[in-house]
Structure formats: structure tokens, C-alpha cells
N, C-alpha and C positions, 0 to 999 in steps of 0.2 A: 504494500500500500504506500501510495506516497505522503509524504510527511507535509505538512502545513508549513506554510511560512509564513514569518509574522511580518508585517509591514511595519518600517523602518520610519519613525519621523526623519524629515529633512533635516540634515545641520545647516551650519551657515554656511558651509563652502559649496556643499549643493544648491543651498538660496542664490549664493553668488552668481552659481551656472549659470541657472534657468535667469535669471536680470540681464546677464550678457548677451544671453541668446537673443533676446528684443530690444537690443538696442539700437535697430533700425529706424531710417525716418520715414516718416509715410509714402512721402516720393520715390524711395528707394522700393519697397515693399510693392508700392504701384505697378512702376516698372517693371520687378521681377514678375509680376504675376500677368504684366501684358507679352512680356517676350514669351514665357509658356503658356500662356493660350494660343498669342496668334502661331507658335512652334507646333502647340498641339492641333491647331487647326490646319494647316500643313500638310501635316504625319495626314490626319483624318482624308481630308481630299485630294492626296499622292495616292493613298491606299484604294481609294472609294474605285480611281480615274483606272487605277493599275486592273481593275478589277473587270469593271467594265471596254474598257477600249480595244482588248484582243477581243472580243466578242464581234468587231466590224471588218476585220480580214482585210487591212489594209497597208501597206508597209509605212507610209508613213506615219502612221498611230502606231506602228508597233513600235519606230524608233524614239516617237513623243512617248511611249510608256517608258522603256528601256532607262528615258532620262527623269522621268517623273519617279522611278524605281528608286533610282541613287539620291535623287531629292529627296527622296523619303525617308529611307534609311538612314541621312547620313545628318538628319535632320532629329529622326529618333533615335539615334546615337548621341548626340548632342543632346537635346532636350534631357535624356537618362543621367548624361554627365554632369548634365547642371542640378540635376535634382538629388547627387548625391555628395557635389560639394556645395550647396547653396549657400552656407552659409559663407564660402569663402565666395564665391559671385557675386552673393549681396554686399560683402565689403567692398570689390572692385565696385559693383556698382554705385558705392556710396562716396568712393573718391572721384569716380567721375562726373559725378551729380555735384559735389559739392568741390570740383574744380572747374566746372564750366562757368 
């Protein structure tokens, strides 16, 4: 059987964490969430297009997919990499907001 565990109150140096973690500005936060929509939106209608367009047996839709393919992927490769260093993107993003 497994054993219970008991939840830990927070000390202060985990308080400290989770305060760092938001210390974004709203502009910053903006931004990261429109660059991954309009990425996710992308990813969506690369995939959608990739899906449909060999369905009309034409060579040049088949080479417009071929490129629509590597946009896609190379677009949800990206979008992944950002979403697992975000917090280090959202610091670039935050010097470059607050140096322009």
C-alpha cells in the first residue's frame, strides 16, 4: 500500500520562489501570450492546409504543402521550446520591452 504524505507548509525561501516567478510586467506577459497564440494559430492552419491540399492532385499544392509542412513543424518546435524555457523568454522579452 502506499504511504500518505503529508503536505509541507511553505518556508520563506519557497515564498521567495513562487514572488520571482511573477515578477513580470503586464506588457511582457501580453506579449508572451500573443506570440503563442498567433504560433499556435500557425501550427493549427499549417496542419489543417497539410491535410486537406493533397486531396486536389495537383503538383503545385503539393509543393505549397511540402512548405506549409516545415512551417509547421519548425514553428511547433519553437512554440515547445518557448514553453519550456518561458520563463527565460519572458526575461528576454522584458529587456527588450523595457529597452525600446
Amino acid at each position: 500500500m502506499a504511504k500518505k504524505q503529508k503536505n509541507k507548509p511553505l518556508k520563506n525561501n519557497d515564498l521567495n520562489k513562487t514572488e520571482e516567478q511573477t515578477e513580470f510586467s503586464e506588457a511582457t506577459e501580453a506579449l508572451y501570450k500573443k506570440i503563442l497564440r498567433v504560433m499556435s494559430w500557425i501550427v493549427g492552419i499549417c496542419f489543417v492546409l497539410i491535410i486537406i491540399l493533397p486531396l486536389f492532385e495537383n503538383v503545385t499544392l503539393d509543393r505549397i504543402t511540402k512548405v506549409l509542412y516545415y512551417i509547421g513543424v519548425i514553428n511547433l518546435l519553437a512554440f515547445t521550446i518557448f514553453e519550456f524555457i518561458a520563463d527565460s523568454f519572458k526575461r528576454f522579452l522584458e529587456k527588450l520591452i523595457t529597452a525600446a
